[in-house]
C-alpha positions as CSV (number, residue, x, y, z in Angstrom):
1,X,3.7,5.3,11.1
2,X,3.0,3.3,14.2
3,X,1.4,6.4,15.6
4,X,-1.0,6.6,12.5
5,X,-1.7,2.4,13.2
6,X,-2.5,2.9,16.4
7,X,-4.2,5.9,16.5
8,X,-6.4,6.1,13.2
9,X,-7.6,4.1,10.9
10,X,-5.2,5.6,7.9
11,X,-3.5,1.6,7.1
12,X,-7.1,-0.1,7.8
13,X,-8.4,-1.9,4.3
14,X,-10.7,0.4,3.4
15,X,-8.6,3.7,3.7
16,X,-5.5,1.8,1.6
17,X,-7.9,0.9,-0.6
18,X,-9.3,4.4,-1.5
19,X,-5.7,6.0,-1.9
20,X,-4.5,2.7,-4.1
21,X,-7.7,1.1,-5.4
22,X,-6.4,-0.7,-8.2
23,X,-3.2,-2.2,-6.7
24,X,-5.2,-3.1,-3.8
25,X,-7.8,-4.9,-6.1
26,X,-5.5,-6.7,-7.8
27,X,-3.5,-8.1,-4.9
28,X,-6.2,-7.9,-2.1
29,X,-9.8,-7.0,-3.0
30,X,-10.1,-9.7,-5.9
31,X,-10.0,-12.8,-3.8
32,X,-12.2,-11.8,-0.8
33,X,-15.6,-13.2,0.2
34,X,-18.8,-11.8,0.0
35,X,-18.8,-12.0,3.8
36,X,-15.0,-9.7,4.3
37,X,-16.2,-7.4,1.7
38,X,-18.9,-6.8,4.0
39,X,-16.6,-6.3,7.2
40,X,-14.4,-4.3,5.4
41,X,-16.7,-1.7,4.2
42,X,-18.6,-1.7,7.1
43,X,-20.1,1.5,8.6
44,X,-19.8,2.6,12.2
45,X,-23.5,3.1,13.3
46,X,-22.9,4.3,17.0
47,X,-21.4,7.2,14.9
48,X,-23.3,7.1,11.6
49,X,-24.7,10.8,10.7
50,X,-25.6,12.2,7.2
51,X,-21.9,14.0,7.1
52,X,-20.4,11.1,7.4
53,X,-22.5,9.4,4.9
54,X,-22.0,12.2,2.4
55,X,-18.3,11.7,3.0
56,X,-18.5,8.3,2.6
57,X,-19.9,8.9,-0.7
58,X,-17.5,11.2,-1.7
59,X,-14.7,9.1,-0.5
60,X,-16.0,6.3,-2.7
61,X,-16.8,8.6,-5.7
62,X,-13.0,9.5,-5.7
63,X,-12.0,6.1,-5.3
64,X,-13.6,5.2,-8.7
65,X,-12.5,7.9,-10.3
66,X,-8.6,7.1,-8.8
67,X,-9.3,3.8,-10.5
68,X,-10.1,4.3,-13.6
69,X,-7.2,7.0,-14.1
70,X,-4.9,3.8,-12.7
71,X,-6.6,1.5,-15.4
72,X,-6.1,3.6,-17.9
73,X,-2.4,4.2,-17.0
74,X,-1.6,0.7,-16.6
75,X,-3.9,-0.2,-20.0
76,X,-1.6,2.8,-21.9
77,X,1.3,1.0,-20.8
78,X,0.3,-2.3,-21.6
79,X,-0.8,-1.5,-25.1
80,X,3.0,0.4,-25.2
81,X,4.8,-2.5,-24.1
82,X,2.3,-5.4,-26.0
83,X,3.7,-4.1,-29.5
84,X,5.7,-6.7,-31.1
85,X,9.1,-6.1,-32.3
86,X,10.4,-6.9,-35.5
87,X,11.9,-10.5,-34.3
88,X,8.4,-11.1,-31.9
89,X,6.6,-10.8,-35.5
90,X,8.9,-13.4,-37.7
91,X,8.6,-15.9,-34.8
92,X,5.0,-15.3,-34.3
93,X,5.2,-14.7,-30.8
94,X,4.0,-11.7,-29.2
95,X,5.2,-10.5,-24.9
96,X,2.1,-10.8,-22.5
97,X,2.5,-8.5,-19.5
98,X,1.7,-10.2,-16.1
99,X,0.4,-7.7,-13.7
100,X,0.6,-8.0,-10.2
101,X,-1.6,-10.5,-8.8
102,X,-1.6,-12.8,-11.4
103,X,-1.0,-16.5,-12.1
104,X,0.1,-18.6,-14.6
105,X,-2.7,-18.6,-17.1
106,X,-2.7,-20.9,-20.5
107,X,-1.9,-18.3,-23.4
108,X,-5.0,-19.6,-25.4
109,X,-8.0,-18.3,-27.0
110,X,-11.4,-19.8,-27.2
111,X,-13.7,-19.6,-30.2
112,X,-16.4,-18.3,-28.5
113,X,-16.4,-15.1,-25.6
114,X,-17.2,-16.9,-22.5
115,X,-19.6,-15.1,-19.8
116,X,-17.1,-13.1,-17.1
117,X,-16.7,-15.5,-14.4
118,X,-15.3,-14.2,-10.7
119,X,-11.8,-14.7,-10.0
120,X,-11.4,-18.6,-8.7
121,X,-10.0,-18.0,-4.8
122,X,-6.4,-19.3,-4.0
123,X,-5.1,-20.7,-1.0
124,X,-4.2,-19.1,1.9
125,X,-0.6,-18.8,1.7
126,X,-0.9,-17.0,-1.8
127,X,-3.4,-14.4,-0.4
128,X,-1.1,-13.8,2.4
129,X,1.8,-13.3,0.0
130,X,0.0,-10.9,-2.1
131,X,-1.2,-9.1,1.1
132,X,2.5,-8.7,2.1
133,X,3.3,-7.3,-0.7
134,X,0.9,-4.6,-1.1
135,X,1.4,-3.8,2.5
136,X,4.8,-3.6,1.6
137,X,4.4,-1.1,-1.3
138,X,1.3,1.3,1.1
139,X,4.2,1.0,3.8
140,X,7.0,2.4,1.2
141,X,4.7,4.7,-0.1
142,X,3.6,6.7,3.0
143,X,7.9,6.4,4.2
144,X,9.2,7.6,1.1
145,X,6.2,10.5,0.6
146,X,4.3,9.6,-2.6
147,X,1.0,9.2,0.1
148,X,0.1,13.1,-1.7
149,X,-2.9,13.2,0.6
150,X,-0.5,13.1,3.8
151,X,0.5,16.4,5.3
152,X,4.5,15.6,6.0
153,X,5.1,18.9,7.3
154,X,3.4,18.4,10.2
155,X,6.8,16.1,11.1
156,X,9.7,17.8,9.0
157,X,8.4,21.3,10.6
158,X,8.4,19.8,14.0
159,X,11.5,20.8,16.0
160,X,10.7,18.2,19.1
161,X,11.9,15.3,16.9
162,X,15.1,16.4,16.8
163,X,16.3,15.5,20.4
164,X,15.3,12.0,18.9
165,X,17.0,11.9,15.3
166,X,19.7,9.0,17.5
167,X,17.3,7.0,18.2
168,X,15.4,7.1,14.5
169,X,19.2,6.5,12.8
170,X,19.5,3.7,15.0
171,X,16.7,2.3,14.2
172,X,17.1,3.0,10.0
173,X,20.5,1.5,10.1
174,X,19.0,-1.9,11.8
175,X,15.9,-1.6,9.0
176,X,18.4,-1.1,5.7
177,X,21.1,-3.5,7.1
178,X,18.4,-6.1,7.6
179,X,18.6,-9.0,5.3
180,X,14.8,-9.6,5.3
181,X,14.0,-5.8,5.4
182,X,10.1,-6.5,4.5
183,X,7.0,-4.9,5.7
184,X,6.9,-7.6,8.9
185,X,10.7,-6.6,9.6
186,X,10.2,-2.8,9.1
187,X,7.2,-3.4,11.3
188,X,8.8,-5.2,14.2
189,X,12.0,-2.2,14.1
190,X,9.5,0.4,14.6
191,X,8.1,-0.9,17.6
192,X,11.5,-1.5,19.0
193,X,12.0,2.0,18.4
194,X,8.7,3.2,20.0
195,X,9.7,1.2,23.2
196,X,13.3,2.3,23.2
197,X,12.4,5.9,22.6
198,X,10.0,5.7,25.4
199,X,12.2,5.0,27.9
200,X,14.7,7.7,27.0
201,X,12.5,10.8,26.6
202,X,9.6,9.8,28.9
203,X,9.5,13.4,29.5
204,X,9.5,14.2,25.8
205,X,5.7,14.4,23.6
206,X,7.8,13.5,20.4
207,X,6.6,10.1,19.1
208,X,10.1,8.6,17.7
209,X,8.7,6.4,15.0
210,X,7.5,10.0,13.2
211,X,11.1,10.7,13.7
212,X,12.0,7.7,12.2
213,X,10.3,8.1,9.4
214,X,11.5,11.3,8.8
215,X,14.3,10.7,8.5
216,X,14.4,7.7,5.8
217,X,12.1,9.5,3.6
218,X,14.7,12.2,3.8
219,X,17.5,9.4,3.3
220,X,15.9,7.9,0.4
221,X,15.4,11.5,-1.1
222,X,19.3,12.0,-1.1
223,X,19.6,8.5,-3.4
């Protein structure tokens, strides 16, 4: 995982994003500016050609599509969830699903439909919160192998990480046994592990974090 962070752009905004476009709007993308929009889906001209501007294209053409399968999904389940029961009816009170991202909001209705207005911005600690947390679930996702994009047999076929499987259980036992075992903790474990693993296979390719990840997808497969 540290590998693809360094490496590649596959945990940059835009590539989370396109594989989780509505999560990430409703945690992230809804209270940017204008001005981060346009950093985040900036182009790279040095390298712009029309392949990579078709793909771009493509890439966003999927990404809607992802999203209105999500919004559908999540509307489905809402509308599943929304019906009243039989004591919600006699006491004329009906269960509002909050979705993720969301804040307080009065339950009342006006008499007239008001024009859409853009979502008001919130402070800075919120939109770090809400960043943690869908860093958290992209982290979870990509570790525990729902990222179906992701070849993972490039690592469970790999026969080098084996010499390291000490060092990865090592470093899942300090991860799970954590008390704060959030995205910044699971973060800071796998560099310990890159430098640890460093210094005992220096003459080794194997990247020990892949190990490490391995290894607790493989661990939360057996749950």
């Amino acid at each position: 995982m540290q590998k693809l962070q360094d490496s590649s752009d596959y945990f940059s905004d835009k590539q989370m994003m396109y594989r989780n476009p509505l999560l990430y709007e409703q945690l992230v993308g809804q209270y940017l500016t204008d001005d981060e929009k346009i950093e985040r889906d900036g182009v790279d001209n040095e390298n712009l050609t029309f392949l990579s501007m078709i793909l771009e294209t493509v890439d966003r053409n999927e990404m809607r599509e992802t999203k209105n399968k999500q919004m559908l999904i999540e509307d489905a389940s809402s509308a599943t969830e929304a019906l009243p029961d039989a004591q919600d009816v006699e006491g004329g009170s009906c269960g509002k699903e909050k979705k993720w991202g969301d804040f307080d909001i009065p339950d009342t209705k006006p008499n007239y439909m008001p024009e859409p207005q853009k979502q008001s911005m919130i402070n800075s600690n919120e939109r770090n919160l809400l960043r943690e947390e869908f860093l958290q679930e992209m982290y979870s996702s990509f570790i525990e192998g729902r990222d179906l994009d992701f070849d993972y047999n490039s690592v469970d076929n790999n026969e080098e990480y084996d010499d390291l499987q000490q060092i990865s259980q090592d470093a899942e036992d300090k991860y799970f046994d954590s008390e704060d075992n959030d995205a910044e903790t699971l973060e800071e474990h796998m560099q310990h592990v890159q430098e640890y693993g460093r210094k005992n296979s220096s003459d080794s390719n194997s990247d020990p974090l892949d190990v490490f990840m391995q290894h607790i997808s493989n661990k939360l497969q057996k749950i």
